[in-house]
ZAVEXVEX-231901 format. One line per 2 residues: their letters; for each residue x, y, z of N, C-alpha, C. Coordinates in nm, 2 decimals, m for minus. Layout:
REM ZAVEXVEX-231901
A> X Y Z X Y Z X Y Z | ...
REM end
This chain:
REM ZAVEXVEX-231901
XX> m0.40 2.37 m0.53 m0.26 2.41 m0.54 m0.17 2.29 m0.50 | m0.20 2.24 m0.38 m0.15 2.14 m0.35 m0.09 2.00 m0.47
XX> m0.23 1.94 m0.55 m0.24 1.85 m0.65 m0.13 1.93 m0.76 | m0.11 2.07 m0.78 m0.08 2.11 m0.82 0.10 2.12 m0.82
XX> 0.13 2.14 m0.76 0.23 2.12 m0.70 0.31 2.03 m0.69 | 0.24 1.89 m0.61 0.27 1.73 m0.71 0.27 1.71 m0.79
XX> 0.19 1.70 m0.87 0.18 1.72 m1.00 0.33 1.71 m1.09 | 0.37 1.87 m1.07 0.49 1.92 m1.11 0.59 1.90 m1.03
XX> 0.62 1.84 m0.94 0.70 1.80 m0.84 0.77 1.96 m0.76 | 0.68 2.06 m0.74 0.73 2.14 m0.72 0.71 2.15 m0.57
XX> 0.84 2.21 m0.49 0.80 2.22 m0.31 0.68 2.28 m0.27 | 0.55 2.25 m0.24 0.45 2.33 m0.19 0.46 2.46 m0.12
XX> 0.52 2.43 0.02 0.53 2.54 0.12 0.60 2.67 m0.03 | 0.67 2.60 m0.06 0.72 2.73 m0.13 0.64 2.80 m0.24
XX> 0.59 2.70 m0.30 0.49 2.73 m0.45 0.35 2.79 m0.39 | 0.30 2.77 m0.25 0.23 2.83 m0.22 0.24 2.95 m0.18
XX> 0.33 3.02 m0.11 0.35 3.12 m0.06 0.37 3.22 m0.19 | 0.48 3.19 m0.32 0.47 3.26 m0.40 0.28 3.30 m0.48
XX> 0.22 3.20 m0.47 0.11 3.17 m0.56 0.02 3.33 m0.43 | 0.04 3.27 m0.31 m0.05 3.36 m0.24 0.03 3.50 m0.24
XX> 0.14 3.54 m0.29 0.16 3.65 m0.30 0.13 3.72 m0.40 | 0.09 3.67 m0.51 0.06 3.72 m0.65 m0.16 3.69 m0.64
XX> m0.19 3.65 m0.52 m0.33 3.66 m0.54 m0.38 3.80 m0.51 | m0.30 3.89 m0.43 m0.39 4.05 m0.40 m0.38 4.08 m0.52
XX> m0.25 4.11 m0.56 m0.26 4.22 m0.66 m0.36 4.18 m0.77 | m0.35 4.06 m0.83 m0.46 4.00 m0.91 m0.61 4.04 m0.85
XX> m0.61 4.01 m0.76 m0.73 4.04 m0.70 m0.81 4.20 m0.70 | m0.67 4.27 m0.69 m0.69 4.41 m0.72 m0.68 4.44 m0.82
XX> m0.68 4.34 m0.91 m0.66 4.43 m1.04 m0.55 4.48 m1.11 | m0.41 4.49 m1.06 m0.30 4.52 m1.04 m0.24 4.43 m1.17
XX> m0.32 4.29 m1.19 m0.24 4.22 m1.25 m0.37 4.10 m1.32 | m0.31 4.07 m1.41 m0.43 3.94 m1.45 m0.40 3.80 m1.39
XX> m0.48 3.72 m1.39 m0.52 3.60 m1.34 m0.43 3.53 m1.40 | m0.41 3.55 m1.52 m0.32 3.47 m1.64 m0.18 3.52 m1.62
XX> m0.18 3.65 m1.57 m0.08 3.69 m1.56 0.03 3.63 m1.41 | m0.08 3.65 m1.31 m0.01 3.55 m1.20 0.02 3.42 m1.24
XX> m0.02 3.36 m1.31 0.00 3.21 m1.36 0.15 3.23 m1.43 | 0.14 3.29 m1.52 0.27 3.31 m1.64 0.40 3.33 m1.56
XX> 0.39 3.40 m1.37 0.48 3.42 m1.38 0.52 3.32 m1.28 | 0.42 3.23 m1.22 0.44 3.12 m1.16 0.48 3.04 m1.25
XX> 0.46 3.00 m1.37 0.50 2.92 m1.47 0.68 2.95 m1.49 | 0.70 3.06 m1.53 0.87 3.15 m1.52 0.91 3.09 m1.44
XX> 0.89 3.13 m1.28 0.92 3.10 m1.21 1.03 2.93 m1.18 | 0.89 2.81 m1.20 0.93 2.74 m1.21 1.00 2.67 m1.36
XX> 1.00 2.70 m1.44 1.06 2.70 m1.56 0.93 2.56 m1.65 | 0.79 2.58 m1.60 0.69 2.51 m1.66 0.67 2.58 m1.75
XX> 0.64 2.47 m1.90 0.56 2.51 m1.97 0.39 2.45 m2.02 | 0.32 2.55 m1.98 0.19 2.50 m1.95 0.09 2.59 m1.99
XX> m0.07 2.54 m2.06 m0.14 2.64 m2.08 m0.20 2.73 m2.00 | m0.16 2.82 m1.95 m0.23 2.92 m1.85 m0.38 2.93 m1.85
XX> m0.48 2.93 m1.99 m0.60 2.89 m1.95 m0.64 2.79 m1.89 | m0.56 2.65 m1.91 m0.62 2.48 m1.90 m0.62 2.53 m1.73
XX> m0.51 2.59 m1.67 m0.47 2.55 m1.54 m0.62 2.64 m1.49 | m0.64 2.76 m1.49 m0.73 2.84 m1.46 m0.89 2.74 m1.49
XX> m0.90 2.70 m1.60 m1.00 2.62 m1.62 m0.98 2.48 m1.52 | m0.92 2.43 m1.48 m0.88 2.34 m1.36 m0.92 2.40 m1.25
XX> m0.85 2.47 m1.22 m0.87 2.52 m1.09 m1.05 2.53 m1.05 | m1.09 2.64 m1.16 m1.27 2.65 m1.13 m1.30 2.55 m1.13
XX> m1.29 2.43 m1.22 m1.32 2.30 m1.21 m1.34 2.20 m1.10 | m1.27 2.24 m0.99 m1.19 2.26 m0.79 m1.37 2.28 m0.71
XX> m1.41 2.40 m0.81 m1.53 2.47 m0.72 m1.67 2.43 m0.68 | m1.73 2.40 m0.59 m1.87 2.36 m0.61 m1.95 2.44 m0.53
XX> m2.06 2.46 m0.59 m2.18 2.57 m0.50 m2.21 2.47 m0.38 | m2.20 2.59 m0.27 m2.26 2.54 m0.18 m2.42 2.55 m0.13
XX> m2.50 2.42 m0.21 m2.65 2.46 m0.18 m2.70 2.51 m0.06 | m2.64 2.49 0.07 m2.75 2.47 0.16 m2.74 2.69 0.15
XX> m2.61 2.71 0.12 m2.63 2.87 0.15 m2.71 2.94 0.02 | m2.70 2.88 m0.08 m2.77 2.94 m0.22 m2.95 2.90 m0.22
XX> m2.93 2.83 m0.11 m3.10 2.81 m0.11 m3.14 2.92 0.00 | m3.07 2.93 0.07 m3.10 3.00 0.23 m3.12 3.17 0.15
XX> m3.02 3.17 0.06 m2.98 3.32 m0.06 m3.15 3.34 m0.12 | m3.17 3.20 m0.22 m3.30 3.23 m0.28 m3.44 3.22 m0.21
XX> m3.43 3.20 m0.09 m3.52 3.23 0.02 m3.52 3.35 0.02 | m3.43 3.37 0.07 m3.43 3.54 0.13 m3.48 3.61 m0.03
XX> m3.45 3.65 m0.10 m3.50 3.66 m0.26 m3.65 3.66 m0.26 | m3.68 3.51 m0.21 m3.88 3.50 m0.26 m3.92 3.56 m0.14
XX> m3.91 3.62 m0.05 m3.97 3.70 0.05 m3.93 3.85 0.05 | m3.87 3.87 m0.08 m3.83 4.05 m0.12 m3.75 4.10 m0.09
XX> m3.61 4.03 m0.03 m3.50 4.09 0.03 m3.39 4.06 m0.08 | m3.33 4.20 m0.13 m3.24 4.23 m0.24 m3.11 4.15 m0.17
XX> m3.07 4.07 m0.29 m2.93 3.99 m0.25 m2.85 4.04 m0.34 | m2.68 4.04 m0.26 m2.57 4.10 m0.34 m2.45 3.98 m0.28
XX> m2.37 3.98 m0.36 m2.25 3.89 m0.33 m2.10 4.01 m0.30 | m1.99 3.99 m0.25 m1.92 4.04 m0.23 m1.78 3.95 m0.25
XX> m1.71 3.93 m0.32 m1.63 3.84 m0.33 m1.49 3.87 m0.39 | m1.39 3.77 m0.36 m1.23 3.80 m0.41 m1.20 3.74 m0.50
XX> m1.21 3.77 m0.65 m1.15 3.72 m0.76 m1.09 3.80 m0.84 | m0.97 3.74 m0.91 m0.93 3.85 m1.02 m1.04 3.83 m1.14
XX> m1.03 3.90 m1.25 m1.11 3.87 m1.35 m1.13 3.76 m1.44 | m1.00 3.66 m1.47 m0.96 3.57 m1.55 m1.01 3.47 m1.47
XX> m1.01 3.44 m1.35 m1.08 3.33 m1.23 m1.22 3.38 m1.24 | m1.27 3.49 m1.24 m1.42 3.54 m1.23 m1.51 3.48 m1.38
XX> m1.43 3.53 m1.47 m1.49 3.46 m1.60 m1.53 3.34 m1.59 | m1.45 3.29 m1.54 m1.45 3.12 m1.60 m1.63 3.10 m1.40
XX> m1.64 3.16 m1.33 m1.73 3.10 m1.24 m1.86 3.15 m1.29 | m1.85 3.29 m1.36 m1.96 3.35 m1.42 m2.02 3.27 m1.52
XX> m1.90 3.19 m1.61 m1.95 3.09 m1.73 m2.02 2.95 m1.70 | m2.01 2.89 m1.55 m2.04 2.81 m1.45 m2.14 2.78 m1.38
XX> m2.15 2.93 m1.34 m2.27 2.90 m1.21 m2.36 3.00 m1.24 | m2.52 3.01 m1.21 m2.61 3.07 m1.24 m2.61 3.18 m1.11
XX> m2.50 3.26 m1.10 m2.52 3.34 m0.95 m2.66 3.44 m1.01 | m2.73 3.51 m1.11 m2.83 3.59 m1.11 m2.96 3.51 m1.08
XX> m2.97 3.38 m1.05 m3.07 3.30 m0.97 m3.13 3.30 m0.84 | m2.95 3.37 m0.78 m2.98 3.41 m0.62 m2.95 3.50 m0.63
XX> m2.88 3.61 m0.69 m2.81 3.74 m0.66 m2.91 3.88 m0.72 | m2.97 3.98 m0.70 m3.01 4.08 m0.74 m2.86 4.14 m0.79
XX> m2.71 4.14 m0.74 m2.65 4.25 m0.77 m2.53 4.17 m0.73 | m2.40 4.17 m0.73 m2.25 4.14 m0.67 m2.16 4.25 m0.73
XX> m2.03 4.25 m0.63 m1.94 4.28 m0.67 m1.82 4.16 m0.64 | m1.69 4.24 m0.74 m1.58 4.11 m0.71 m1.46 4.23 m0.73
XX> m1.41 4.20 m0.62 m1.24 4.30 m0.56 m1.21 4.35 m0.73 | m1.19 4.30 m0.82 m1.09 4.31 m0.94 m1.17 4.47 m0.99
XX> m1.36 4.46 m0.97 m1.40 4.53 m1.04 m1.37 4.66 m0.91 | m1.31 4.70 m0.84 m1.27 4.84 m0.77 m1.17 4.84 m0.69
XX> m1.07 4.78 m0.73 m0.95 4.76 m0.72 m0.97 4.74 m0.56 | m1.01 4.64 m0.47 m0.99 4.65 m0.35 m1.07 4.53 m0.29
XX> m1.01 4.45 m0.25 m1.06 4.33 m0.21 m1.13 4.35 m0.06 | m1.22 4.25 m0.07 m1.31 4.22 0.07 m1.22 4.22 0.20
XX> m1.20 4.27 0.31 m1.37 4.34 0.34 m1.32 4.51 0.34 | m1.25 4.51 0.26 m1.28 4.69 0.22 m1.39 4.74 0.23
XX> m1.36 4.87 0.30 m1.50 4.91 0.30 m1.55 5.00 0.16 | m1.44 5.02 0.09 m1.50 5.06 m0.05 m1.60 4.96 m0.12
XX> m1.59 4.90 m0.08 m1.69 4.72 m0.16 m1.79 4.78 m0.11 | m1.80 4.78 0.04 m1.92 4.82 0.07 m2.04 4.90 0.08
XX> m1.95 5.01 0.08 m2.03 5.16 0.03 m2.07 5.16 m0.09 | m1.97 5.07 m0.15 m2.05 5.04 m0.34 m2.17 4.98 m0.33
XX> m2.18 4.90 m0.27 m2.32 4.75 m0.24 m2.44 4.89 m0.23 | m2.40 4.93 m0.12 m2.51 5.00 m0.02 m2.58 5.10 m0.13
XX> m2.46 5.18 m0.18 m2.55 5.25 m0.29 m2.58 5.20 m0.42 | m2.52 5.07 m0.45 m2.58 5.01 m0.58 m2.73 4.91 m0.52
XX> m2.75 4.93 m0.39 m2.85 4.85 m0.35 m2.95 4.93 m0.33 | m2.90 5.05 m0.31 m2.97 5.19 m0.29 m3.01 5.16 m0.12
XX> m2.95 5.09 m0.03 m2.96 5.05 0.08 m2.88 5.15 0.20 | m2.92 5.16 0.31 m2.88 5.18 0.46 m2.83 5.10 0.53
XX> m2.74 5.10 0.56 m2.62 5.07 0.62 m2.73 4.97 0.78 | m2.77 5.07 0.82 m2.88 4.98 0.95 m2.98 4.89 0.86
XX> m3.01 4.88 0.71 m3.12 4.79 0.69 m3.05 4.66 0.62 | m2.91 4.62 0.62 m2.84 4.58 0.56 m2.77 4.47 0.64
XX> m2.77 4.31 0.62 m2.69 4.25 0.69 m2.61 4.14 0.62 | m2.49 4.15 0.62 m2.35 4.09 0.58 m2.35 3.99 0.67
XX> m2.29 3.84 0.54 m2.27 3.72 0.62 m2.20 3.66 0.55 | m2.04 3.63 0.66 m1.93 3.56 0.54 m1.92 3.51 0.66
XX> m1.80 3.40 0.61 m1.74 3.28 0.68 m1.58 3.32 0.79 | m1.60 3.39 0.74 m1.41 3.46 0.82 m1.48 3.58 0.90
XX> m1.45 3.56 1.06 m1.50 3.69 1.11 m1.40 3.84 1.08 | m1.31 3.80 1.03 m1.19 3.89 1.01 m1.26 4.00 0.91
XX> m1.36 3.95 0.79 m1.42 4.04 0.72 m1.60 4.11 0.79 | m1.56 4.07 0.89 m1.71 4.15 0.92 m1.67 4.25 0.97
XX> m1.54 4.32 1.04 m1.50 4.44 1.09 m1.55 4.56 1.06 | m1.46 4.57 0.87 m1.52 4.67 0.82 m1.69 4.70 0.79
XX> m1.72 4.59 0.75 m1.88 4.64 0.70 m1.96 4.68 0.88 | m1.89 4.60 0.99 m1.97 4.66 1.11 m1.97 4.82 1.16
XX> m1.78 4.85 1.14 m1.81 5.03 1.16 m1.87 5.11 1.04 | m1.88 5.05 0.98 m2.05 5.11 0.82 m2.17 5.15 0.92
XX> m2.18 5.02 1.02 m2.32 5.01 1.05 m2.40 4.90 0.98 | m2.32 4.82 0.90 m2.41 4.70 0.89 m2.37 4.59 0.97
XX> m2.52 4.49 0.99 m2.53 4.40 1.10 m2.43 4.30 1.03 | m2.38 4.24 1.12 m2.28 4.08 1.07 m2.29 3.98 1.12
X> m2.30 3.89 1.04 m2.30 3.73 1.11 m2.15 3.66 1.03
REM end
């Protein structure tokens, strides 16, 4: 966002705050990916391809091995892996077209597909029964402790 920003010579603080206000609802579903873009584009009176920018952005992303190996471990010793993640659909496409997530993942969800972003506990009770899993046999591990709350009054363990 930043590059982005320069780029177009547009004030950051400000272009970010708009950009992060139009990520829930995208996120929820509420709105498309392309659709946040178009109205950031409005906004600033840019005219630009809303795909190229989205295809940039993923372009931004890189796996991080040391956790997608630690993922396919856990995998070769019989423990079902699921992802839980925040994207709208039009950002999801383009990471699904990218990266081999069914190498490490038995199963994922992403906010857009139940209108409710992480760490809802709707996500979770989805996992649990798309995992066919118990809540005590089950351990969630994200980077923000802010999302382990919900999945811990479930009853799953959190790191």
């Amino acid at each position: 966002m930043r590059r982005f920003a320069k780029r177009h010579h547009l004030p950051f603080a400000e272009f970010e705050r708009e950009y992060l206000k139009l990520i829930p609802p995208s996120e929820n579903h509420r709105i498309s990916g392309k659709e946040l873009w178009r109205r950031l584009l409005k906004r600033y009176r840019l005219r630009l391809d809303v795909d190229e920018i989205i295809s940039e952005m993923i372009d931004k992303r890189r796996e991080k091995k040391s956790t997608l190996v630690f993922v396919k471990k856990l995998r070769e010793h019989g423990f079902k892996t699921a992802y839980f993640t925040n994207y709208n659909k039009d950002y999801w496409d383009e990471i699904v077209r990218r990266f081999p997530l069914t190498e490490y993942f038995d199963t994922g969800l992403v906010s857009y597909e139940i209108s409710a972003r992480k760490p809802a506990a709707k996500g979770f009770k989805y996992l649990l029964k798309k995992l066919g899993a118990k809540p005590e046999e089950t351990l969630f591990i994200d980077d923000r402790a802010g999302n382990l709350v919900e999945p811990a009054k479930l009853g799953i363990r959190t790191i």
